[in-house]
C-alpha atoms as one frame of an Amber mdcrd trajectory, in Angstrom:
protein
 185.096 128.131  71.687 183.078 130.771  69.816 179.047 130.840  70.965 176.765
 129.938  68.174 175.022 132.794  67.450 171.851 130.690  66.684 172.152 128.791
  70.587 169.154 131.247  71.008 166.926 129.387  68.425 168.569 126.734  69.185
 167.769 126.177  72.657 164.063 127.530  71.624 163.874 124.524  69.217 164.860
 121.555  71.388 162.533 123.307  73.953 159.643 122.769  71.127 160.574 119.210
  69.842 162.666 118.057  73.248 159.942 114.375  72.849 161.215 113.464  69.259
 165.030 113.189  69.663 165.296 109.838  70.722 164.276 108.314  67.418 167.538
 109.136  66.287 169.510 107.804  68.802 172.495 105.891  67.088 170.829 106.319
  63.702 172.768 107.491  60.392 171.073 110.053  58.243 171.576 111.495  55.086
 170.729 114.921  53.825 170.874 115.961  50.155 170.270 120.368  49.820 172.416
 120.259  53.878 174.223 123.352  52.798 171.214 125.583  51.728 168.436 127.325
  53.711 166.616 124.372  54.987 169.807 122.234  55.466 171.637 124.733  57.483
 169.048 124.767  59.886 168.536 120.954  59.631 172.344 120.474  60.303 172.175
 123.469  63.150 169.323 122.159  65.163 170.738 118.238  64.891 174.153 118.961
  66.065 172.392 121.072  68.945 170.557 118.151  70.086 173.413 115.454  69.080
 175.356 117.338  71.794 172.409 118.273  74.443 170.885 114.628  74.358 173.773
 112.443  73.409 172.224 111.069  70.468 175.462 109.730  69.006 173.689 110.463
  65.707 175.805 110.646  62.348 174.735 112.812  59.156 176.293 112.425  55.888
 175.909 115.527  53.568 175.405 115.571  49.850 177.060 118.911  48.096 178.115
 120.027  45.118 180.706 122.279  46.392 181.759 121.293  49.743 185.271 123.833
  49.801 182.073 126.262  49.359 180.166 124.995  52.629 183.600 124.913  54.787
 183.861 128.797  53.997 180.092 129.254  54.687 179.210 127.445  57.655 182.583
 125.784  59.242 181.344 124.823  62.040 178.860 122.619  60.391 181.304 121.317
  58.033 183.961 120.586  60.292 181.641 119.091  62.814 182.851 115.885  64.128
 178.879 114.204  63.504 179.310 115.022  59.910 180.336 113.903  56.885 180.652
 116.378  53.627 180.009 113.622  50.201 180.428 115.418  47.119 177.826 114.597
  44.103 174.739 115.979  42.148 171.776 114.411  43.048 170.956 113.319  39.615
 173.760 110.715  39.522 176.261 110.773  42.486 177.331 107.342  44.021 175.526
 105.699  46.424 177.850 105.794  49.829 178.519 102.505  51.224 176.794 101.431
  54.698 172.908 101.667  56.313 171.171 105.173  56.375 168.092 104.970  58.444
 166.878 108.309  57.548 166.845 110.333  54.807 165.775 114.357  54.152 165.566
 114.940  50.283 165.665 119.024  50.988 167.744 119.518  47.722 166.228 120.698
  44.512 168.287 123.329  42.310 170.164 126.356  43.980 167.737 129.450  44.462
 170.954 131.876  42.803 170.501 129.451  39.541 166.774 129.509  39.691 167.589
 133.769  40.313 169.984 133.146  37.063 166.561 131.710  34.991 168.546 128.252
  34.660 167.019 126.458  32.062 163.794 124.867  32.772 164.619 121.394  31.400
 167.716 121.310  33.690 165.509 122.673  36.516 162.814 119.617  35.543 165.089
 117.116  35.603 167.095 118.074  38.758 163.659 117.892  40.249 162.454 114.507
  39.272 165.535 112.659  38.153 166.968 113.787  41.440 164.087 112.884  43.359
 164.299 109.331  41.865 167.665 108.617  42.299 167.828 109.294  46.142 164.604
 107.541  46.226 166.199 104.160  44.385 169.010 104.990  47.298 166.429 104.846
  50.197 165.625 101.374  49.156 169.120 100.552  48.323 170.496 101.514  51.855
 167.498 100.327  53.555 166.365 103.539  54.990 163.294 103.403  57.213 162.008
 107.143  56.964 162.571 109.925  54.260 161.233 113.253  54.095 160.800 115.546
  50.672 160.715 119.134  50.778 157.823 120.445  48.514 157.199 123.464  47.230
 153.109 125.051  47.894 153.806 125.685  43.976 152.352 122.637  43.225 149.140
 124.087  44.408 149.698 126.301  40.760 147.551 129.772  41.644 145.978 130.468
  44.104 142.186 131.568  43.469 141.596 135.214  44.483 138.597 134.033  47.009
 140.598 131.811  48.518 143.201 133.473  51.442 144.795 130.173  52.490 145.091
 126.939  50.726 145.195 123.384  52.137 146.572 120.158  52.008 143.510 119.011
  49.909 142.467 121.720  47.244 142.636 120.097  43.886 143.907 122.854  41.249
 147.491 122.419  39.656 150.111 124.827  37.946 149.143 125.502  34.191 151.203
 122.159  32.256 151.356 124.593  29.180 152.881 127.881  30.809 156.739 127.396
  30.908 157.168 129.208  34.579 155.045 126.124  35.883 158.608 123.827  35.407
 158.790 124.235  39.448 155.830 123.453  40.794 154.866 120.562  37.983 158.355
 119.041  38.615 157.705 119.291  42.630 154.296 117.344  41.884 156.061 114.485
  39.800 158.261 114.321  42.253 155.847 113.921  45.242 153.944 111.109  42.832
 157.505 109.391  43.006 157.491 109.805  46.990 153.910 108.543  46.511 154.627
 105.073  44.479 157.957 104.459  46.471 155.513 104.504  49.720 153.182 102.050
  48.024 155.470  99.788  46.602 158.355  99.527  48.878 157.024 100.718  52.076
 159.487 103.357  52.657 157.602 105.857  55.064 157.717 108.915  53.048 156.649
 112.244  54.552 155.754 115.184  52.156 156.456 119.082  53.711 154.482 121.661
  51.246 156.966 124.441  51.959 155.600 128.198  51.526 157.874 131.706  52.239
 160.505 131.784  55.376 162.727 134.059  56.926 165.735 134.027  58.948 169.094
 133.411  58.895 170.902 131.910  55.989 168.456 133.921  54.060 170.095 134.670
  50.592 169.625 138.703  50.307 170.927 139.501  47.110 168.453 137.325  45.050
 164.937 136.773  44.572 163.183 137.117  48.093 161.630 139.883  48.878 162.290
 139.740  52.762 165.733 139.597  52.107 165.872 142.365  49.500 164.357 144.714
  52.048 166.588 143.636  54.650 169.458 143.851  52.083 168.516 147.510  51.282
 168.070 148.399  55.441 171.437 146.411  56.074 172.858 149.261  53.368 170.601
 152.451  54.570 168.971 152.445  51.422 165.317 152.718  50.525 163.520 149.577
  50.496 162.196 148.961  46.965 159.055 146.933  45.830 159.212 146.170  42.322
 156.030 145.922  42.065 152.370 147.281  43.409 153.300 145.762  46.776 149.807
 144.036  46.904 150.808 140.718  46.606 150.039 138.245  49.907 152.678 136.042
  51.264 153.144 134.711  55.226 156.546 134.156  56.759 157.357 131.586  59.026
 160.733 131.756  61.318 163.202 129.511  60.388 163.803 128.224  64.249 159.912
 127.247  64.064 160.371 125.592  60.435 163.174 123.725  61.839 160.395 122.252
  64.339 158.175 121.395  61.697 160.186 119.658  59.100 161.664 117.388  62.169
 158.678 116.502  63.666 156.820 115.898  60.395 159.670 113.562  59.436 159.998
 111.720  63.084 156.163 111.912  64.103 154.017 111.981  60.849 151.717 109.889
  59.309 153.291 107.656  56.455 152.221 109.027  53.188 150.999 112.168  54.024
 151.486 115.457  53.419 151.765 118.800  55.310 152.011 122.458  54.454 155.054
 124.159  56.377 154.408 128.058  56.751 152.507 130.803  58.551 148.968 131.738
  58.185 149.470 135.038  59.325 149.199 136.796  55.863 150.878 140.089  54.722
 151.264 141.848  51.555 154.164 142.914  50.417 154.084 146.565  51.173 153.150
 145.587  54.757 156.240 143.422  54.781 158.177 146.244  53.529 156.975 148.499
  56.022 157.587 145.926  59.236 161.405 145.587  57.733 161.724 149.413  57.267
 160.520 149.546  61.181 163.162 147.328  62.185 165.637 149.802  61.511 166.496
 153.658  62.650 166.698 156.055  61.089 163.544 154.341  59.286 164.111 153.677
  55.531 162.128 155.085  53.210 159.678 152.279  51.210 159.516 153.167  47.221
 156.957 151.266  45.486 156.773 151.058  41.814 153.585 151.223  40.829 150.336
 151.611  41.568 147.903 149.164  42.992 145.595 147.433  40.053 141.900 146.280
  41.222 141.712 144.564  44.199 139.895 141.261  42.746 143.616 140.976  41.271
 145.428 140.462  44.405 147.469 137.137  44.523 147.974 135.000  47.282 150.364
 132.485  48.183 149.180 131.614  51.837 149.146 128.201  53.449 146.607 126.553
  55.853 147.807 124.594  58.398 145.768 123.023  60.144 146.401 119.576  59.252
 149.720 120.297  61.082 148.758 121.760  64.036 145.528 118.929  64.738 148.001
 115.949  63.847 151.497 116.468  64.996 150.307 119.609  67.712 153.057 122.363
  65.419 152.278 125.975  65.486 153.580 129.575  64.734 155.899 130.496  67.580
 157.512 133.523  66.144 155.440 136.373  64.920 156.982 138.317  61.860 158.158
 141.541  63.582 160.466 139.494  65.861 161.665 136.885  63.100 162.933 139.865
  61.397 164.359 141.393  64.325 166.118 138.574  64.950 167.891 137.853  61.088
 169.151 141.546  61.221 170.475 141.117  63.837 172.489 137.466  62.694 172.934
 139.663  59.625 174.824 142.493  61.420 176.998 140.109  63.565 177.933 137.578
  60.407 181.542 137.756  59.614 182.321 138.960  56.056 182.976 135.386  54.714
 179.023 134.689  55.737 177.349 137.571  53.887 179.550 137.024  50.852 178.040
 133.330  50.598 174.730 134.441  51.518
């Protein structure tokens, strides 16, 4: 049999998270968004411990395209613990049988939100979606269920403030159309919210910032995986814009961590931002990528910086995560994007069409 190239990260997060497994001894899960960044790496690091700790655990896996996700990721697809179950998660049919825990990690695809899909079809996805896998939760008697969040729903962040918590109080703009994603990600937490009241269904909430690794999409709208993209090629790295712009990265193997032990080990009802303090700006990033590589690439910027009381964050803090549940940043950025060029250089051509 072929070695994962992940077993790396693999091993690294069972070594992180080796206490939490049990809980899903025996227990059925269900996954809506399985086949995109997040759910790879949910499906990865599951069947990694399914096999290490004998969980006997079963995941079924909502998709829209699941002839897609064999190409993709076969060994995923094809794995024996799970089960593909084609539907859109505004509508499909609820599966027969008892799931006792459910990840809500869908939304719509990044390449339509790259596309500008319409916002109304983007709102709707959101919160309709939300809803309906919600109404299955109590249907199927489920006894946890995590959402993936967006920090959008934190709207702007204020230019005096470098990282932004679990309890700051501002909002996107309700009357500036490219708010549809965070406003629909904060109706749909306020479902999560009333669902938890009414029914009792533990809910967990994971404000999700910027991430890199593998199963990165290059080719659309993220600027890590543009600039890998472009040193992949030996091409200049290109920043569309003044490159002053601050964002954090956190490795995929460490979100994988987070969004398991938030859903196994959190508080009911809460919330937690999922990302990396560690801020950069987008020329920085740029750089660390072009370093990565040699010959170096060249980094063309643009434009010019404006004034520096412009400069935009999008930054978590994270402390509510590391004081409650004990999670922190175990894989600075340099080596995180080390380590997805080099998935990126091994992945067979079938991968880096997909991705």
């Amino acid at each position: 049999m072929q070695q994962n190239p992940l077993s790396r990260d693999l091993d690294h997060i069972l070594s992180l998270s080796e206490d939490i497994w049990s809980k899903l001894k025996d227990k059925r899960l269900f996954i809506t968004g399985g086949t995109g960044f997040f759910g790879c790496w949910l499906l990865e690091s599951l069947i990694w411990a399914n096999e290490r700790f004998n969980l006997n655990a079963f995941v079924m896996v909502l998709t829209r395209n699941a002839e897609s996700f064999k190409v993709k990721a076969p060994h995923l697809a094809g794995h024996p613990s799970v089960q593909l179950y084609s539907g859109d998660i505004r509508d499909f049919t609820f599966p027969a049988g008892r799931f006792s825990h459910i990840i809500h990690a869908a939304a719509t695809s990044a390449v339509a939100t790259f596309r500008n899909e319409d916002p109304l079809v983007k709102f709707d996805t959101v919160v309709q979606g939300t809803r309906h896998v919600l109404d299955f939760a109590i249907q199927c008697g489920a006894e946890k269920f995590l959402y993936t969040s967006s920090g959008a729903v934190y709207g702007r962040q204020p230019a005096d403030l470098t990282h932004i918590s679990e309890d700051f109080r501002g909002a996107p703009d309700p009357v500036d159309p490219i708010s549809v994603w965070g406003e629909s990600k904060r109706a749909a937490e306020l479902l999560c919210t009333l669902y938890h009241a009414r029914f009792g269904l533990e809910t967990k909430i994971a404000r999700c910032f910027s991430f890199v690794g593998p199963y990165l999409q290059l080719n659309i709208h993220y600027a890590a995986g543009n600039f890998i993209r472009d040193g992949l090629a030996g091409v200049p790295l290109k920043i569309n814009g003044d490159g002053t712009p601050r964002r954090s990265f956190l490795y995929a193997a460490d979100l994988a961590v987070w969004l398991w032990t938030i859903f196994l080990e959190g508080e009911p009802g809460c919330v937690y931002n999922v990302g990396s303090e560690e801020e950069y700006s987008i020329s920085e990033l740029a750089h660390t990528v072009a370093r990565c590589f040699s010959p170096q690439p060249e980094v063309l910027t643009a434009r010019q910086p404006g004034p520096e009381n412009n400069i935009e964050h999008y930054v978590p803090a994270t402390g509510k995560a590391e004081q409650h549940l004990g999670l922190r940043q175990t894989v600075a950025l340099p080596e995180a994007l080390a380590e997805t060029i080099k998935y990126y250089r091994q992945a067979t051509p079938a991968t880096k069409r997909d991705l």
